[in-house]
N, C-alpha and C positions, 0 to 999 in steps of 0.2 A: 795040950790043946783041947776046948769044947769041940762036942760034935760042929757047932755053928762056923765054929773057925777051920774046921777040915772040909767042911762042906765049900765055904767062904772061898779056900785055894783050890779046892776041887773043880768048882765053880769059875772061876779067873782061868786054869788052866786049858780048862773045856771050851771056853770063848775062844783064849786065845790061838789053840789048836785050831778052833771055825773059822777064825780072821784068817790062816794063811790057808785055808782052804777054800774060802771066799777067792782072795785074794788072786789062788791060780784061777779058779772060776771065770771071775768077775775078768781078767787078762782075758782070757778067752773067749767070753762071750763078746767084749769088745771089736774082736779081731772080727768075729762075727758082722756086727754090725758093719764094718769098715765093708765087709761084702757086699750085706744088703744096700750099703749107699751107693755103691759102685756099680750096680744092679736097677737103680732107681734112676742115678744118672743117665745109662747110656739107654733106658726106656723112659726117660721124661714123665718119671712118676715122682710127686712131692714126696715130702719129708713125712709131713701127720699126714697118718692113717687112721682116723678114730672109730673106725666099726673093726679092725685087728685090735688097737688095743681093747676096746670096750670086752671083746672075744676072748680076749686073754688072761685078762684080768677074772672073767667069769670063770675060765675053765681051770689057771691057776690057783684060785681063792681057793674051790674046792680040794685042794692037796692037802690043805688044814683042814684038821681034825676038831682043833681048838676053836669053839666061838671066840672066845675074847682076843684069842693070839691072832685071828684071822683078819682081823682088821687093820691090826698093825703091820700084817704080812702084806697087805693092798698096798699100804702106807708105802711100804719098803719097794713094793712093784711098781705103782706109780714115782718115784724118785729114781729107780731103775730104768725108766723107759726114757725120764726126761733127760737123765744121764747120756742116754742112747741117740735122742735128737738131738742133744748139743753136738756130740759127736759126729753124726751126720750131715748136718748144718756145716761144722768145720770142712769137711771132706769135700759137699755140694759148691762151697762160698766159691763164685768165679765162673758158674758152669754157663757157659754162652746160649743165649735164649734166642732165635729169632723170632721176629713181629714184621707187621708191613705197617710203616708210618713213619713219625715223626716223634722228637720226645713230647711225652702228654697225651698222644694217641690214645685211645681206649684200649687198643692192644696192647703198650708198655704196661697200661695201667694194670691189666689181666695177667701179663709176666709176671709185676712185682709182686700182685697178692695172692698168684699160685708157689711160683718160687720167691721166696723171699729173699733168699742167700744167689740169686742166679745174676749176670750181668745181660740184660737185655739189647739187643743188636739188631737196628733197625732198617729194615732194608725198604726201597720204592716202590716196591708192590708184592701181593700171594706167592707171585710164582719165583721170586728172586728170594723171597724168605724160606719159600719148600723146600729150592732145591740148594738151599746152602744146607738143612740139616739132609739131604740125598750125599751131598760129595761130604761130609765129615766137615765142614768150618763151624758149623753149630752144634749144638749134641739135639737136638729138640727145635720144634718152634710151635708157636703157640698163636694160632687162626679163627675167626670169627667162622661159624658152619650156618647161622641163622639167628633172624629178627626175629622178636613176638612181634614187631609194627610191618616190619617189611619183608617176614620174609627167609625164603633160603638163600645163604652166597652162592651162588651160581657156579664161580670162576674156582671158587674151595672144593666145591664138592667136584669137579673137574677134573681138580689136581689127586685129591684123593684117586679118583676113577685110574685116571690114565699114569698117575703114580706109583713109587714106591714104599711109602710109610705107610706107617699104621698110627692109629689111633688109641694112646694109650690113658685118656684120661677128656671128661667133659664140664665145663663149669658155665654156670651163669653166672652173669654180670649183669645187675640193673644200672640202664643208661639216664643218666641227666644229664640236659642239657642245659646251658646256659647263654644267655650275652654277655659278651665282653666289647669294651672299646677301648681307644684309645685313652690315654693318662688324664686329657684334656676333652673328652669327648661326655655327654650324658644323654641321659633317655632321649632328651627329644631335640640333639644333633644326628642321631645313627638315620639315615635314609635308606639305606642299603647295607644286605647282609649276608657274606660270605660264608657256603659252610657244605659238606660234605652231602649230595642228593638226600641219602636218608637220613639225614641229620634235620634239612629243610623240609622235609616230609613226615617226619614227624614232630616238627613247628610248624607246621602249615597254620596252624588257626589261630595261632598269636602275630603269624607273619601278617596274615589277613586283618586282624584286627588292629595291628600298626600301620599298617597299608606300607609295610617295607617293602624296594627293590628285593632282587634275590639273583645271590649268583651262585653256580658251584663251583667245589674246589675236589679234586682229589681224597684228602679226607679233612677232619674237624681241625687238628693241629697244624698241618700244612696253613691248610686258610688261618690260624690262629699268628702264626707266622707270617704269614703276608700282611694282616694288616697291622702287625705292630712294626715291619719297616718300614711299609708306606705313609702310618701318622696320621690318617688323614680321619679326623675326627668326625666326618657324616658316615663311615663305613663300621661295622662294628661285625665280631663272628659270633658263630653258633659252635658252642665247645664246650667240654668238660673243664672244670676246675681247676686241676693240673695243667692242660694246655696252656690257660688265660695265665696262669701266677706262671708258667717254665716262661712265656713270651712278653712278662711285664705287660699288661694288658689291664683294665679296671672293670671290674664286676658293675654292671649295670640291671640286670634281671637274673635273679635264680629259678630254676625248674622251671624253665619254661617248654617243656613238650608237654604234647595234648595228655598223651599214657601213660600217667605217671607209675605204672608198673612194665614197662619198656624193658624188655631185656636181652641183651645177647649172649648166646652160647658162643661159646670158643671153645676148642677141641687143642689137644694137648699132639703131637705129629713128632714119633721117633722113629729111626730105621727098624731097630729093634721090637716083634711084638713083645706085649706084655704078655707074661706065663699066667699058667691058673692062678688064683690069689684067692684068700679067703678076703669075703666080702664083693667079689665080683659079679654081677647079675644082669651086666647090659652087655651087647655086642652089635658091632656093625656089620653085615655082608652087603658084597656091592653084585649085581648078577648082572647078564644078559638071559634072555628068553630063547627058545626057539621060533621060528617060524610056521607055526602051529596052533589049532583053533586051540583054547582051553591052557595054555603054558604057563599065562602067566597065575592062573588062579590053581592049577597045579604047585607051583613054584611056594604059591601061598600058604596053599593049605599043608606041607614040609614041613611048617613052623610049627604051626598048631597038632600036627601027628607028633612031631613029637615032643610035644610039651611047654612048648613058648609061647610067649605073649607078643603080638605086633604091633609095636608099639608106634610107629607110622613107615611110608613107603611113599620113597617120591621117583621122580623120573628127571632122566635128561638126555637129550638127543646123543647118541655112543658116538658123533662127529664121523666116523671110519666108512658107515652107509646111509645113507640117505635113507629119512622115518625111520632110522633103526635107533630103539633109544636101552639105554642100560639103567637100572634099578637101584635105588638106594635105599637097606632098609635097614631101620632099628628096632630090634628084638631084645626081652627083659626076661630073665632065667640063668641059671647059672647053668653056664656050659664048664663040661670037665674034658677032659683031652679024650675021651670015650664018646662025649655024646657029640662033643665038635666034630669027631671025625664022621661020624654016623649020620651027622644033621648035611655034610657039605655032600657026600656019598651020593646019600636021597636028593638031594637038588642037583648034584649034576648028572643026575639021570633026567630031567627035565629043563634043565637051564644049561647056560654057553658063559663060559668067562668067568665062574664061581668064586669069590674071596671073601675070605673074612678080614675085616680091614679092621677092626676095632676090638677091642674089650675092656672094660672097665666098670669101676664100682658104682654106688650110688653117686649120683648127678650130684654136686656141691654149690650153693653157695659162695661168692667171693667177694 
């Protein structure tokens, strides 16, 4: 035998010895995963994570010594990861989502393109969607928190308040709206048009320049739904695109709200908080104050002693006393389980009713 040919089996055998060491590897790091989905589940944290991988892939690469081999080693860790979320997809597929709507809501729409693998479960309003993931019928539910045109939800940030979930995840959604009519209806049969307050309020100027009636409804798909049973071709709704095509409906005007960068936040709502993560940088706390000159700009400046960004602060009457109103605020900084404890410490030495209701990564996208 050439040195080339002893090398050649020396070679074969030294793989093959790596394949069954892969092999136990690769079983176990699986089993792993099957964790972390199990972990993501009952906190209503999606599948992609791309500021962990992008971290990962940076801190791994550097294991290699080798420029040229190190790229192939990406190669191998990117096909690894993706191995990983198929995997957890499988695990997720089924996981029950609630929304408050109807199908084609803006909220289903926001379940499917957060969870993709999830089965969305639509209940008649905020608070019958909350507290099904409170008793266990849901794992999750997934809530509009605020307008860029209209607005905070009032009734969400409420339930937050005087709830028990947490906030483990936040995404925007840009809204369009549309007219739809009946099969048999066109531009100028529609006289009147059904559709969700700030739906109609954010058409306000195309309502006025058709000189349409206006009625409300509940939300956009409900009303998408009423008028494709009733048929009646001078009524037409104000909806998303899914709503009009789930209810057999005909597309008569696209994009018609005034903002066309309209967007709503939806907030992600599991029993379970989310733990530290790499990549986390925002957090919610909800407070009351004291009855005391200076508490609440006390309570403020907590944030900034020690190290956080205030990223806004709204209010809402605490309903328990009369002018007694409780805090909502959103803060950007990574808290670790050292400074979390340190930061609530400091404010409940000047605040009443202290929680941190949230934590999550960079705002997404959806």
């Amino acid at each position: 035998m050439t040195d080339y040919e002893i090398k050649f089996q020396n070679a074969r055998k030294t793989i093959g010895d790596i394949d069954k060491e892969i092999a136990v590897l690769f079983e176990k790091r699986m089993e792993a995963v099957k964790d972390v989905a199990e972990y993501k589940k009952v906190n209503g944290v999606p599948v992609e994570d791309t500021v962990r991988e992008a971290a990962l892939l940076e801190k791994n690469s550097a294991l290699i010594s080798d420029d040229e081999i190190r790229s192939y080693y990406i190669n191998f860790q990117k096909k690894t990861m993706d191995l990983s979320k198929d995997f957890q997809h499988k695990i997720l597929d089924g996981t029950r989502i609630a929304f408050s709507g109807v199908k084609g809501a803006f909220a289903e729409i926001a379940v499917k393109r957060i969870f993709p693998d999830g089965k969305p479960v639509a209940f008649s309003d905020f608070k019958s969607a909350y507290k099904a993931v409170e008793n266990g019928d849901c794992e999750c539910a997934v809530l509009p928190i605020e307008n860029s045109y209209e607005g905070d939800v009032a009734r969400v940030m409420d339930l937050t308040y005087f709830g028990s979930l947490f906030i483990n995840g936040v995404y925007d959604m840009a809204v369009e709206q549309h007219l739809f009519g009946t099969p048999d209806s066109h531009r100028n049969t529609i006289k009147r048009v059904i559709s969700h307050p700030q739906a109609l309020g954010q058409c306000a100027e195309y309502i006025s320049e058709r000189g349409l009636e206006t009625e409300e409804a509940v939300n956009t798909a409900l009303a998408a739904q009423a008028v494709s049973q009733n048929g009646d071709a001078s009524v037409g709704v104000i909806c998303s695109l899914e709503a009009g095509h789930e209810y057999g409906l005909k597309l008569i005007d696209r994009k018609i709200n005034k903002d066309s960068k309209n967007t709503t936040r939806f907030a992600v709502f599991s029993r379970i908080p989310r733990g530290e993560s790499m990549g986390d940088e925002n957090f919610i706390v909800l407070f009351t104050v004291r009855d005391e000159a200076g508490s609440l700009s006390k309570a403020i400046s907590v944030f900034g002693d020690c190290g956080y960004n205030l990223k806004a602060l709204k209010s809402r009457p605490s309903k328990d006393v009369i002018w007694n109103y409780y805090f909502f605020l959103e803060g950007e900084g990574k808290l670790s389980n050292e400074d979390e404890k340190n930061m609530l410490e400091k404010l409940s030495e000047v605040c009443t009713n202290v929680r941190l209701v949230g934590r999550y990564g960079k705002e997404q996208s959806i």
